[in-house]
N, CA, C and O atoms as a CHARMM CRD file, in Angstrom:
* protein
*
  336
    1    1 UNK  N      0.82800  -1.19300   0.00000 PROA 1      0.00000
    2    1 UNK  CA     0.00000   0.00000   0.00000 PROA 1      0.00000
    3    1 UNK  C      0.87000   1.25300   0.00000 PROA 1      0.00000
    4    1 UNK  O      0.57000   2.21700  -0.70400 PROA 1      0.00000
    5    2 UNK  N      1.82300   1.24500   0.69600 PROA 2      0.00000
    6    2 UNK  CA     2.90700   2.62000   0.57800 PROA 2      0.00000
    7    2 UNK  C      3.31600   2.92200  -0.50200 PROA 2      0.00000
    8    2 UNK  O      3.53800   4.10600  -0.75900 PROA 2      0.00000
    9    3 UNK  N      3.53600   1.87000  -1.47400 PROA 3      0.00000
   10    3 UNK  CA     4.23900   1.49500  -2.45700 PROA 3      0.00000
   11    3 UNK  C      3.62400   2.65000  -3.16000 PROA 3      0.00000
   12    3 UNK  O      4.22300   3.72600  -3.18000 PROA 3      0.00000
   13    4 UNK  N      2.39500   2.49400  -3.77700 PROA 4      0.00000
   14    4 UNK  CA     1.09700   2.58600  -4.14000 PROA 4      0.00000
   15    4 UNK  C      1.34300   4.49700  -3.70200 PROA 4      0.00000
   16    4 UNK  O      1.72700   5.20000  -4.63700 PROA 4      0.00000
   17    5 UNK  N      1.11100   5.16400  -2.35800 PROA 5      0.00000
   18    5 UNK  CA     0.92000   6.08600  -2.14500 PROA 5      0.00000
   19    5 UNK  C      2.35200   6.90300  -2.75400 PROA 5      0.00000
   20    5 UNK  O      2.36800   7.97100  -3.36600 PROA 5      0.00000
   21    6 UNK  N      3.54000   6.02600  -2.37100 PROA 6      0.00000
   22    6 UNK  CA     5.05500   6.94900  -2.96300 PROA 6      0.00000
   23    6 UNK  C      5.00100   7.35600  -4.35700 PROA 6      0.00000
   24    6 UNK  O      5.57100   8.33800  -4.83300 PROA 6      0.00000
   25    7 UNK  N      3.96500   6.17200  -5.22400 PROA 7      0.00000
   26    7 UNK  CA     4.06100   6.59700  -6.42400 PROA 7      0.00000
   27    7 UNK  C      3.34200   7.42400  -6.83200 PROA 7      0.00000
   28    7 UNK  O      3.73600   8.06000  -7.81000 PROA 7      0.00000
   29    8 UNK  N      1.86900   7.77500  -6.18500 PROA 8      0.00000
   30    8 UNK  CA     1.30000   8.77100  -6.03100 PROA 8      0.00000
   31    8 UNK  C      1.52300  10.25500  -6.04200 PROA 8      0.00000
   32    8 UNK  O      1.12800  11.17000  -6.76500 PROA 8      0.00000
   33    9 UNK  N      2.48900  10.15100  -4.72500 PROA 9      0.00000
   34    9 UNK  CA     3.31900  11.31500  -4.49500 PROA 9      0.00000
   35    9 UNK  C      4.38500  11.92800  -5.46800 PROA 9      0.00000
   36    9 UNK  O      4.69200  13.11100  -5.61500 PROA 9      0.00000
   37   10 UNK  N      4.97700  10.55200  -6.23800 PROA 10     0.00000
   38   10 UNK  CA     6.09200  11.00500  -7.70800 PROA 10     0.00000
   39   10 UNK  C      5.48800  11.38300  -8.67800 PROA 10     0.00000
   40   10 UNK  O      6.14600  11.86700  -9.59900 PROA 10     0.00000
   41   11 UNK  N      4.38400  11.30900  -8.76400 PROA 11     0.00000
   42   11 UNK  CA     3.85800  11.09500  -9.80000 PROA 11     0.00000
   43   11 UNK  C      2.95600  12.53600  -9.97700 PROA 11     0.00000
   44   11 UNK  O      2.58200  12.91600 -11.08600 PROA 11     0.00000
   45   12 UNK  N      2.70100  13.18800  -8.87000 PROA 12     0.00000
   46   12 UNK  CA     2.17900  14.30800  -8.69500 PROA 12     0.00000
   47   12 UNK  C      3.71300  15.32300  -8.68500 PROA 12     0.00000
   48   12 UNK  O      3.57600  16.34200  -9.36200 PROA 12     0.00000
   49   13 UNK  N      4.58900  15.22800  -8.26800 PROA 13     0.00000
   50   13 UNK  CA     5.92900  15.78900  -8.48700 PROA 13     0.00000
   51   13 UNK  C      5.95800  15.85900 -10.44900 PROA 13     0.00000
   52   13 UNK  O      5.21500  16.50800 -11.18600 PROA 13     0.00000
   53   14 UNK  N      6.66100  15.28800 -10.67300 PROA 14     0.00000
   54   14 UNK  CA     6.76000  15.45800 -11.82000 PROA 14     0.00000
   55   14 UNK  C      5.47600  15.99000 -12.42800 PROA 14     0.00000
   56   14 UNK  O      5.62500  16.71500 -13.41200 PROA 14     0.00000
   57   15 UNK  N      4.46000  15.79600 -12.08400 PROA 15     0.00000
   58   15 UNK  CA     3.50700  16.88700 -13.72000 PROA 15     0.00000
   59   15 UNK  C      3.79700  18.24200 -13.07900 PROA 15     0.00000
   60   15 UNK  O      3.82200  19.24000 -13.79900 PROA 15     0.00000
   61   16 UNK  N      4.05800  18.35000 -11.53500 PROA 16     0.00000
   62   16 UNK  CA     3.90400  19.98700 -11.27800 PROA 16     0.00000
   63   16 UNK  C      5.59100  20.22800 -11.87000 PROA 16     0.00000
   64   16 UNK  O      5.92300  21.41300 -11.90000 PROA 16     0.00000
   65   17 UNK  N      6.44300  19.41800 -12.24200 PROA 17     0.00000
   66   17 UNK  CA     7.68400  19.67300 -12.77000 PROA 17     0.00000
   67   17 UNK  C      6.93300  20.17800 -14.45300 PROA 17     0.00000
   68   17 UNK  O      6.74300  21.32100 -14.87100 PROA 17     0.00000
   69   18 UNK  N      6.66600  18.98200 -15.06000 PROA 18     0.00000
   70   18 UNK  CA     6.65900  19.46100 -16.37800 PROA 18     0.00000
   71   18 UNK  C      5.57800  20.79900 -16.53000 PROA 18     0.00000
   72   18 UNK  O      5.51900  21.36700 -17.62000 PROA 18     0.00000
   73   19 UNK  N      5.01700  21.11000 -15.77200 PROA 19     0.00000
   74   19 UNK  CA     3.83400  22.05700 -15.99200 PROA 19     0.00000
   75   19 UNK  C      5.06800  23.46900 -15.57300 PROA 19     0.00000
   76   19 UNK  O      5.10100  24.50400 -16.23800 PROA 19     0.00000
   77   20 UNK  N      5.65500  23.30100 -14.80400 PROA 20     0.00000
   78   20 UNK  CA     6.52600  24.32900 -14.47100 PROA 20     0.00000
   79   20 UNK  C      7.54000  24.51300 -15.70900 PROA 20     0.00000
   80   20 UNK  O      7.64800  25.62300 -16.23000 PROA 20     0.00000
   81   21 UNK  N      8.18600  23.55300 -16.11200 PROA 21     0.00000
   82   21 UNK  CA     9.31400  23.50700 -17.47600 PROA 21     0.00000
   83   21 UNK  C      8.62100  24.06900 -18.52100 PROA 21     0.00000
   84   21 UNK  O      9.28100  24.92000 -19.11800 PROA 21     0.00000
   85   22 UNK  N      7.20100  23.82700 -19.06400 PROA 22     0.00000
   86   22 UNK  CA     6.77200  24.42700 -20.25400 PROA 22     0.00000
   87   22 UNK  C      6.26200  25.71700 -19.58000 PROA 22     0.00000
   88   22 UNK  O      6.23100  26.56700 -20.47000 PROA 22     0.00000
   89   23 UNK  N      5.90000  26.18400 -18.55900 PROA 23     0.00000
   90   23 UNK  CA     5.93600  27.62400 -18.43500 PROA 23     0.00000
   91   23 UNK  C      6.60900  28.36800 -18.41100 PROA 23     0.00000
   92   23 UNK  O      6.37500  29.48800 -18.86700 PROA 23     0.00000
   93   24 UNK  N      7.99000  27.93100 -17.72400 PROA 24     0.00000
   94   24 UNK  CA     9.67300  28.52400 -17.72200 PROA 24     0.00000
   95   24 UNK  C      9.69500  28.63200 -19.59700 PROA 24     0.00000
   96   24 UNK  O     10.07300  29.71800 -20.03600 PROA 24     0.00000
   97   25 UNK  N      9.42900  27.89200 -20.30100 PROA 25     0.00000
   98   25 UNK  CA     9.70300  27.21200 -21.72200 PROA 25     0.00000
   99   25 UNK  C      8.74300  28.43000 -22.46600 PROA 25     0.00000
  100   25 UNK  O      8.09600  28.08300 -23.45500 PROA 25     0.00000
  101   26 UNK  N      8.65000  29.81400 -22.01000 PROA 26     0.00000
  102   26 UNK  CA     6.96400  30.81800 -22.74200 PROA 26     0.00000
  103   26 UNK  C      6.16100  30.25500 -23.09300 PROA 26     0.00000
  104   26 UNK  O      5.58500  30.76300 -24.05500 PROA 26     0.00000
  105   27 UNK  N      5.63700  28.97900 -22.61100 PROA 27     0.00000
  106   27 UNK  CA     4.41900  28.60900 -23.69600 PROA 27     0.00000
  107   27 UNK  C      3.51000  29.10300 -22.49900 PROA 27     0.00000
  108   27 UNK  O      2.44300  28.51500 -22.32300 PROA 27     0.00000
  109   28 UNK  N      3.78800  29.92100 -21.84500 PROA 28     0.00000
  110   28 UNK  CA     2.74600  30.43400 -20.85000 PROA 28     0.00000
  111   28 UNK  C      3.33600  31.96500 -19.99000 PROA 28     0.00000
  112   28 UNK  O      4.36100  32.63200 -20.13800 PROA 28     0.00000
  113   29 UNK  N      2.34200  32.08100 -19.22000 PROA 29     0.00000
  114   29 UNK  CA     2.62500  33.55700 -18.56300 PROA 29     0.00000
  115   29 UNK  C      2.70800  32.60100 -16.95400 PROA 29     0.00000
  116   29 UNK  O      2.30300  31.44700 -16.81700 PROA 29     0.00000
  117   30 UNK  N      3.19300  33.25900 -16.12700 PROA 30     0.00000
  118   30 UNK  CA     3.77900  32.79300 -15.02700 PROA 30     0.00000
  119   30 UNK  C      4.34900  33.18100 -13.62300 PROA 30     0.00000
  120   30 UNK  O      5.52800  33.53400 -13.58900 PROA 30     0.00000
  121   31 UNK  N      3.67700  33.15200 -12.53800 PROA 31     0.00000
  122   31 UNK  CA     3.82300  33.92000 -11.20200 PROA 31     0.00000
  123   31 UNK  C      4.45400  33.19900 -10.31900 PROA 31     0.00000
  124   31 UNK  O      4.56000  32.02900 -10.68800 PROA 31     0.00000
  125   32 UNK  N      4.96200  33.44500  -9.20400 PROA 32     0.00000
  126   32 UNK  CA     4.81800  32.83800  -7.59200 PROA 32     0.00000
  127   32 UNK  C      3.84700  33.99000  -6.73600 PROA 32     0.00000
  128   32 UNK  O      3.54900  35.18400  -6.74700 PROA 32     0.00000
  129   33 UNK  N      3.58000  32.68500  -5.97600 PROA 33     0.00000
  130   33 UNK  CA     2.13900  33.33700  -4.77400 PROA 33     0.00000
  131   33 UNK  C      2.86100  34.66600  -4.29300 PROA 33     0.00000
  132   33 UNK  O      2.39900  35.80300  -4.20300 PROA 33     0.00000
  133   34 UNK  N      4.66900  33.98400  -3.89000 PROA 34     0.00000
  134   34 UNK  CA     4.85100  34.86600  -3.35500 PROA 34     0.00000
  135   34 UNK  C      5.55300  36.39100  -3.82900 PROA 34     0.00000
  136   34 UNK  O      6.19200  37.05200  -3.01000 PROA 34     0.00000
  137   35 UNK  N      5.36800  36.80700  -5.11400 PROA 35     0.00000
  138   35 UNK  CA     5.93500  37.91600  -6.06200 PROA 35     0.00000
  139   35 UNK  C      4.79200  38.79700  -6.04400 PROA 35     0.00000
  140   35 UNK  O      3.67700  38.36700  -5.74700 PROA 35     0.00000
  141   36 UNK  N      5.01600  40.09700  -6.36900 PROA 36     0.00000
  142   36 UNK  CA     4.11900  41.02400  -6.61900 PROA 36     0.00000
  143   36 UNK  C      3.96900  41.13500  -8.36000 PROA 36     0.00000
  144   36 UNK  O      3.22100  41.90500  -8.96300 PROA 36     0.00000
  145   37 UNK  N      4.76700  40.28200  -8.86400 PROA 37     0.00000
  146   37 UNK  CA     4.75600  40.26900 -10.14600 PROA 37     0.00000
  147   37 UNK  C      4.60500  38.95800 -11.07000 PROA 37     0.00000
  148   37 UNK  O      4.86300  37.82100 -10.67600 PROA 37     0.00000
  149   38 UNK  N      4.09100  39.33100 -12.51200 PROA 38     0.00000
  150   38 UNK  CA     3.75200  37.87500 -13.39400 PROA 38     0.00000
  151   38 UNK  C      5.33900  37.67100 -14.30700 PROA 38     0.00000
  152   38 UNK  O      5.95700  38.72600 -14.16500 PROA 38     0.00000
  153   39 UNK  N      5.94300  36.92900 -14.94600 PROA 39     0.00000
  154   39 UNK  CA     6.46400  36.72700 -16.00600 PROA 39     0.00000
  155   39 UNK  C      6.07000  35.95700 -17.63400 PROA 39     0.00000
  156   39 UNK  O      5.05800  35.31000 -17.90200 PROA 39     0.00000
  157   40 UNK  N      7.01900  36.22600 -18.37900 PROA 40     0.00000
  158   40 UNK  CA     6.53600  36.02100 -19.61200 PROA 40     0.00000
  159   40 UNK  C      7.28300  35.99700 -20.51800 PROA 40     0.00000
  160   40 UNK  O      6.77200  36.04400 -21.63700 PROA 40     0.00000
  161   41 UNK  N      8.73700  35.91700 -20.41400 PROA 41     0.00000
  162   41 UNK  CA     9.66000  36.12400 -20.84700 PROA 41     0.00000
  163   41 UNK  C     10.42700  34.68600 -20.61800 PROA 41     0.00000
  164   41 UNK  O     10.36700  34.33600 -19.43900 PROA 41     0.00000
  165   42 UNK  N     11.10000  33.81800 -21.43200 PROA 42     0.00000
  166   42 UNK  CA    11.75100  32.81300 -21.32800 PROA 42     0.00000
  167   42 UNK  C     12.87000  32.62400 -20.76300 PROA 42     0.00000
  168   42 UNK  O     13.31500  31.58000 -20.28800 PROA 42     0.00000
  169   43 UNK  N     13.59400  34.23300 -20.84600 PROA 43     0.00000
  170   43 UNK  CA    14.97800  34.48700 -20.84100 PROA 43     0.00000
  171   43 UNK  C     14.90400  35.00800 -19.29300 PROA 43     0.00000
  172   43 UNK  O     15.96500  34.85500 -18.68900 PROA 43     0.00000
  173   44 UNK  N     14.17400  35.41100 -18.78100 PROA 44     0.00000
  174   44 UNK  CA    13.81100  35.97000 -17.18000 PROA 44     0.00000
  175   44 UNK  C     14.66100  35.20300 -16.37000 PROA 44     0.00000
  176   44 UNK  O     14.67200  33.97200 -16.34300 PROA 44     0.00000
  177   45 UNK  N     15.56000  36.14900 -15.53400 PROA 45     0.00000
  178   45 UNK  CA    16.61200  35.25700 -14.55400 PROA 45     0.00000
  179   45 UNK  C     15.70100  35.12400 -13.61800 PROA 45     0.00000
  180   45 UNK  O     15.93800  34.13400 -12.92700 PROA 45     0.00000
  181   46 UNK  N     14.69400  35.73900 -13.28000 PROA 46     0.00000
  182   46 UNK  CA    14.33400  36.45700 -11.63800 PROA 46     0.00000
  183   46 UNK  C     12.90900  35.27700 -12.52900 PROA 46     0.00000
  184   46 UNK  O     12.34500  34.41800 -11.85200 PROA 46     0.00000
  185   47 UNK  N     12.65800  35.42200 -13.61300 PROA 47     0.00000
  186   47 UNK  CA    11.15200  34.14100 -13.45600 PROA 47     0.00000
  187   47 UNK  C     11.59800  32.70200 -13.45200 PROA 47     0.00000
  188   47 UNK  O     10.85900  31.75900 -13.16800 PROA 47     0.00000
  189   48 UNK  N     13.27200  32.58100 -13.89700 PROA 48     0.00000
  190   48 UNK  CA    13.44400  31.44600 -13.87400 PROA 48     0.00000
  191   48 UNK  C     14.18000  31.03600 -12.66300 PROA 48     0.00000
  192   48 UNK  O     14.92500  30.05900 -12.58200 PROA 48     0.00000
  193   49 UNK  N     14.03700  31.46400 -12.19200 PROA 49     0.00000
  194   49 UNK  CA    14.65800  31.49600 -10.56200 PROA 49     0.00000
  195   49 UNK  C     13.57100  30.89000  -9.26600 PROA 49     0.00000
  196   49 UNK  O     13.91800  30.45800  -8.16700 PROA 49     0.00000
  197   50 UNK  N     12.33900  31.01100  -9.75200 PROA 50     0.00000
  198   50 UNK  CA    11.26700  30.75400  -9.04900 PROA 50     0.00000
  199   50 UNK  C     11.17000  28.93200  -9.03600 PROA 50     0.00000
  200   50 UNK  O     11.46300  28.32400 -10.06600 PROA 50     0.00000
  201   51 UNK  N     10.82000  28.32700  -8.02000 PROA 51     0.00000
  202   51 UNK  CA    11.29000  27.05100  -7.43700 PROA 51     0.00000
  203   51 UNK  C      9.83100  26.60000  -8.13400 PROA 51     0.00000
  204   51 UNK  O      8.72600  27.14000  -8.07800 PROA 51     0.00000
  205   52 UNK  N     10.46600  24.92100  -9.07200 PROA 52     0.00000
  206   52 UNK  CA     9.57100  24.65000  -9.31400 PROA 52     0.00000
  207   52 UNK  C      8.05000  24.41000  -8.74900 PROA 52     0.00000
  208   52 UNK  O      7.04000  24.59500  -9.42700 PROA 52     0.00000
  209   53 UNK  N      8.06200  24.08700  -7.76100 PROA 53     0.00000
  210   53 UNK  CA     6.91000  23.86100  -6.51600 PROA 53     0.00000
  211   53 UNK  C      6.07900  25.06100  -6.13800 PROA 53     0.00000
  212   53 UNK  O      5.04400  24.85200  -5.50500 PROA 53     0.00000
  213   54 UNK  N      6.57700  26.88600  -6.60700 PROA 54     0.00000
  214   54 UNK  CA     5.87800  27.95100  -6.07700 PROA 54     0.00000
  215   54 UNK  C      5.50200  28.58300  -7.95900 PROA 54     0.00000
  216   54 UNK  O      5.09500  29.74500  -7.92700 PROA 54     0.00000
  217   55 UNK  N      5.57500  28.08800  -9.19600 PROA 55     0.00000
  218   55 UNK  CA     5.30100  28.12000 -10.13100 PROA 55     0.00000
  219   55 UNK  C      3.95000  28.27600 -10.20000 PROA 55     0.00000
  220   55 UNK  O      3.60600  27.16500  -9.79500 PROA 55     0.00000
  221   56 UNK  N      3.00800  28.82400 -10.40900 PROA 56     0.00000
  222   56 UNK  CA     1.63500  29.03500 -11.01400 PROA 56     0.00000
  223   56 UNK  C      1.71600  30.11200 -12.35200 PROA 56     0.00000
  224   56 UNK  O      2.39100  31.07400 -12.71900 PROA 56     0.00000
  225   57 UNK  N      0.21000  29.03000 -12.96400 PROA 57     0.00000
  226   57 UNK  CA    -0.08600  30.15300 -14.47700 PROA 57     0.00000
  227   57 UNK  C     -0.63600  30.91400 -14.62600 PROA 57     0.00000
  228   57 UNK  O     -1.82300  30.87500 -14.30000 PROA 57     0.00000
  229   58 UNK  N     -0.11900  31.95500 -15.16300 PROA 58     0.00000
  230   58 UNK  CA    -1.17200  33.02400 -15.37700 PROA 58     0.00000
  231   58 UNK  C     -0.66400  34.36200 -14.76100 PROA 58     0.00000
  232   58 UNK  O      0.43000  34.32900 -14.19800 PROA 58     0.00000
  233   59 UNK  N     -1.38700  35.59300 -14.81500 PROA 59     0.00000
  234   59 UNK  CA    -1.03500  36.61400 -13.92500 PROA 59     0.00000
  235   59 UNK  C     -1.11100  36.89900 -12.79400 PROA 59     0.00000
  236   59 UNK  O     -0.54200  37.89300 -12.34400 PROA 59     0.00000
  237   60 UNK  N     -2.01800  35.88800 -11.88800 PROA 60     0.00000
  238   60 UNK  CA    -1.79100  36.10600 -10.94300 PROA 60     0.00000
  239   60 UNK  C     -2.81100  37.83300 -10.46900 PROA 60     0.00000
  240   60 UNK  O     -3.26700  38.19900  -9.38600 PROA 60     0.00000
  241   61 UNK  N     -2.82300  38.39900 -11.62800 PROA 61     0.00000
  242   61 UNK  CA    -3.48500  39.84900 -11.17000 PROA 61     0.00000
  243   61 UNK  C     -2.28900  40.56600 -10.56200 PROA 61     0.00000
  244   61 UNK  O     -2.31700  41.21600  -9.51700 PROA 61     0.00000
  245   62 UNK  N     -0.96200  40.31500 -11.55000 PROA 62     0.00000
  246   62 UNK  CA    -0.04900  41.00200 -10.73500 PROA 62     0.00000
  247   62 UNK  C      0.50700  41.90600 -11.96200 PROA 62     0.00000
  248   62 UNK  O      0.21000  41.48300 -13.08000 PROA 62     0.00000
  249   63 UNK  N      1.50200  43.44100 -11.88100 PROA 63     0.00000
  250   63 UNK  CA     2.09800  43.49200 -12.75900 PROA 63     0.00000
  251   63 UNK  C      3.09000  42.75100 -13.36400 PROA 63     0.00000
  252   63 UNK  O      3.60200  41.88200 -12.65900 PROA 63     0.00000
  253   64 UNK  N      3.54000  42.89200 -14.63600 PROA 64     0.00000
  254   64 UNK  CA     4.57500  42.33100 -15.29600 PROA 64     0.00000
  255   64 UNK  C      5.96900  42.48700 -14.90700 PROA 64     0.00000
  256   64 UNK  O      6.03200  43.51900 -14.24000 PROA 64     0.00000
  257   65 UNK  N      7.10200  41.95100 -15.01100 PROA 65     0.00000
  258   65 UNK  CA     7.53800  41.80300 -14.28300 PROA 65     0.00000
  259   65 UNK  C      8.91600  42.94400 -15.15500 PROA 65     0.00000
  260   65 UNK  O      9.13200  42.86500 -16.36400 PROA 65     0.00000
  261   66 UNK  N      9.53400  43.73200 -14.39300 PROA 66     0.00000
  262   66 UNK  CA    10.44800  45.00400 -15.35000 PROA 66     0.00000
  263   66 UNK  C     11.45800  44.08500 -16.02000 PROA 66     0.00000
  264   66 UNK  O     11.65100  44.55800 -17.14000 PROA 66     0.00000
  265   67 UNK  N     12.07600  43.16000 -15.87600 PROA 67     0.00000
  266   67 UNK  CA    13.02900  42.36300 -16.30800 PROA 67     0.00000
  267   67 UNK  C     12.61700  41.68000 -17.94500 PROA 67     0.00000
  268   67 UNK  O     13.38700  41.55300 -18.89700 PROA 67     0.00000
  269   68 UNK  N     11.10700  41.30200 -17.86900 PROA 68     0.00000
  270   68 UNK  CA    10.47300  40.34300 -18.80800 PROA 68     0.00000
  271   68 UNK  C     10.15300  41.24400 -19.68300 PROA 68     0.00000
  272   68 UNK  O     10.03900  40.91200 -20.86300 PROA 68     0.00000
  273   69 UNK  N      9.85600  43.12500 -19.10100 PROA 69     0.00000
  274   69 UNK  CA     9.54700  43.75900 -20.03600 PROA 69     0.00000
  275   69 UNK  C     10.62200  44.58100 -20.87100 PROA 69     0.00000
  276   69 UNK  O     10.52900  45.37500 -21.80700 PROA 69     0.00000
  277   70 UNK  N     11.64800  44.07300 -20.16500 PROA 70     0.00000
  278   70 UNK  CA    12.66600  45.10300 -20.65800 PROA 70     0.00000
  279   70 UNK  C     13.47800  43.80900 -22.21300 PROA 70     0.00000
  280   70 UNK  O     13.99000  44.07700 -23.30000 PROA 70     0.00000
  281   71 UNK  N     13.23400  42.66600 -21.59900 PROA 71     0.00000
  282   71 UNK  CA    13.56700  41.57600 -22.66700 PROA 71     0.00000
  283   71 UNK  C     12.99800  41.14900 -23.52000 PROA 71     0.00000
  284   71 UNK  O     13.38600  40.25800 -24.27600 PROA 71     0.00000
  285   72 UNK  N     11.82800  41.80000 -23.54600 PROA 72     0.00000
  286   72 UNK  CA    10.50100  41.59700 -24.67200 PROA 72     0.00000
  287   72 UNK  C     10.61400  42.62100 -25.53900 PROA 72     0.00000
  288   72 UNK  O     10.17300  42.62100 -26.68900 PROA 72     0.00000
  289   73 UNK  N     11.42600  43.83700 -24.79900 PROA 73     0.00000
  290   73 UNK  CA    11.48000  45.17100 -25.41400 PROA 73     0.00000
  291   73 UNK  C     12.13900  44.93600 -26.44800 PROA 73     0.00000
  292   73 UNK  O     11.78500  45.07400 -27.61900 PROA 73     0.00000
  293   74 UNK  N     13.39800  44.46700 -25.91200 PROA 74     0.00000
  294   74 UNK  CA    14.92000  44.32100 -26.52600 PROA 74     0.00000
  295   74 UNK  C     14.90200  43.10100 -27.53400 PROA 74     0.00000
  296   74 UNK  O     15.80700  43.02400 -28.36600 PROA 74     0.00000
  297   75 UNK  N     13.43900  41.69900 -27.47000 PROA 75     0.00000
  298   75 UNK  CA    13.78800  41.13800 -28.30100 PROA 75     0.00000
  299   75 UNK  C     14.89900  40.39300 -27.56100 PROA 75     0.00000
  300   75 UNK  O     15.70500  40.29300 -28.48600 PROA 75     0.00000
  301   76 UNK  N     15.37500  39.91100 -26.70700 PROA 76     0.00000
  302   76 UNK  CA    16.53700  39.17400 -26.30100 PROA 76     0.00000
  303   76 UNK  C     16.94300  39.11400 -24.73400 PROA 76     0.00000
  304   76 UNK  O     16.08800  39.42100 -23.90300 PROA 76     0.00000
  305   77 UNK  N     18.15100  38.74900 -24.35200 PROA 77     0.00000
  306   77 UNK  CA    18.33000  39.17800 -22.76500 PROA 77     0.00000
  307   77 UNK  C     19.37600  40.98200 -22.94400 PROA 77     0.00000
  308   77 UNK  O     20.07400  41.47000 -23.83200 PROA 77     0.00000
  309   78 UNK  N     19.00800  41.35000 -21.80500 PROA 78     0.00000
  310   78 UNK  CA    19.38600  43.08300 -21.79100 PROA 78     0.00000
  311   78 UNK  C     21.32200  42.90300 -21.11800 PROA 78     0.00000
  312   78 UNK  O     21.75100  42.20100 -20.20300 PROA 78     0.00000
  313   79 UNK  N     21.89800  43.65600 -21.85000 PROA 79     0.00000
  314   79 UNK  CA    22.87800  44.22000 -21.00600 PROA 79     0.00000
  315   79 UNK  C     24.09000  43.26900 -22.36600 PROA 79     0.00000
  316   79 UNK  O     23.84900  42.82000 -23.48700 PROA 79     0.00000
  317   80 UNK  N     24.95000  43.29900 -21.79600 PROA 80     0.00000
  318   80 UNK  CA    26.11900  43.02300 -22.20900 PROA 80     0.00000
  319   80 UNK  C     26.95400  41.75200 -21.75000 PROA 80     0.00000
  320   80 UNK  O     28.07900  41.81500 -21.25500 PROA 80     0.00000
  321   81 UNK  N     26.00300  40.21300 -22.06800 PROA 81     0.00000
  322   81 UNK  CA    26.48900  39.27300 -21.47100 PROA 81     0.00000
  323   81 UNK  C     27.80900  38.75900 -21.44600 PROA 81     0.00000
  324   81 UNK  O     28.15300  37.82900 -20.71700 PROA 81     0.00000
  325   82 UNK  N     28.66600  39.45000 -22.36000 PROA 82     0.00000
  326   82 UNK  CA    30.11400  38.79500 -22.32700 PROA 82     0.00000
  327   82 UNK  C     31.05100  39.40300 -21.34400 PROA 82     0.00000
  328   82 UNK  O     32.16400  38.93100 -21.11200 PROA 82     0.00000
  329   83 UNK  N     30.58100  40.42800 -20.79500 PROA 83     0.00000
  330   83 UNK  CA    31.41500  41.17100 -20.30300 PROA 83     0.00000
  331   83 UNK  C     32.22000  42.25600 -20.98800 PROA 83     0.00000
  332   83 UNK  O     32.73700  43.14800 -20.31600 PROA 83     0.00000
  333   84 UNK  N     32.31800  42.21600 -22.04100 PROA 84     0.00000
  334   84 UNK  CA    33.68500  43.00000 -22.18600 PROA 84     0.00000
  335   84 UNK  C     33.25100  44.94000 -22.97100 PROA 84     0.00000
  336   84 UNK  O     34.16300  45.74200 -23.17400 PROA 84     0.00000
């Protein structure tokens, strides 16, 4: 019977994994409970930073997030990744 419940428990892990990977992945818009803000941006350090387990879809009813808008702006990630 444990057997039975562990797999339960994996098995609910992983879809909230893959449901989190294709939202990290833009095929969606994307919050944590605990942010004042949504993301939407693929390239988002600060949306992809959010732990798979606090991942929810949608806006949330929050603003967008300045990072996602500044990389949506730009078409790409912002700043000067090589350094030099």
């Amino acid at each position: 019977m444990s057997g039975q419940r562990d797999k339960g428990i994996v098995d609910s892990a992983q879809n909230a994994v893959r449901q989190a990977t294709g939202t990290l992945r833009g095929e969606q818009l994307w919050h944590s409970p605990d942010s004042d803000v949504y993301h939407n941006n693929p390239n988002c350090q600060t949306g992809n930073s959010i732990e798979a387990e606090n991942v929810r879809q949608g806006t949330g009813n929050k603003r967008l997030c300045r990072e996602c808008e500044r990389l949506s702006s730009a078409g790409g990630p912002v700043g000067n990744l090589t350094g030099l």
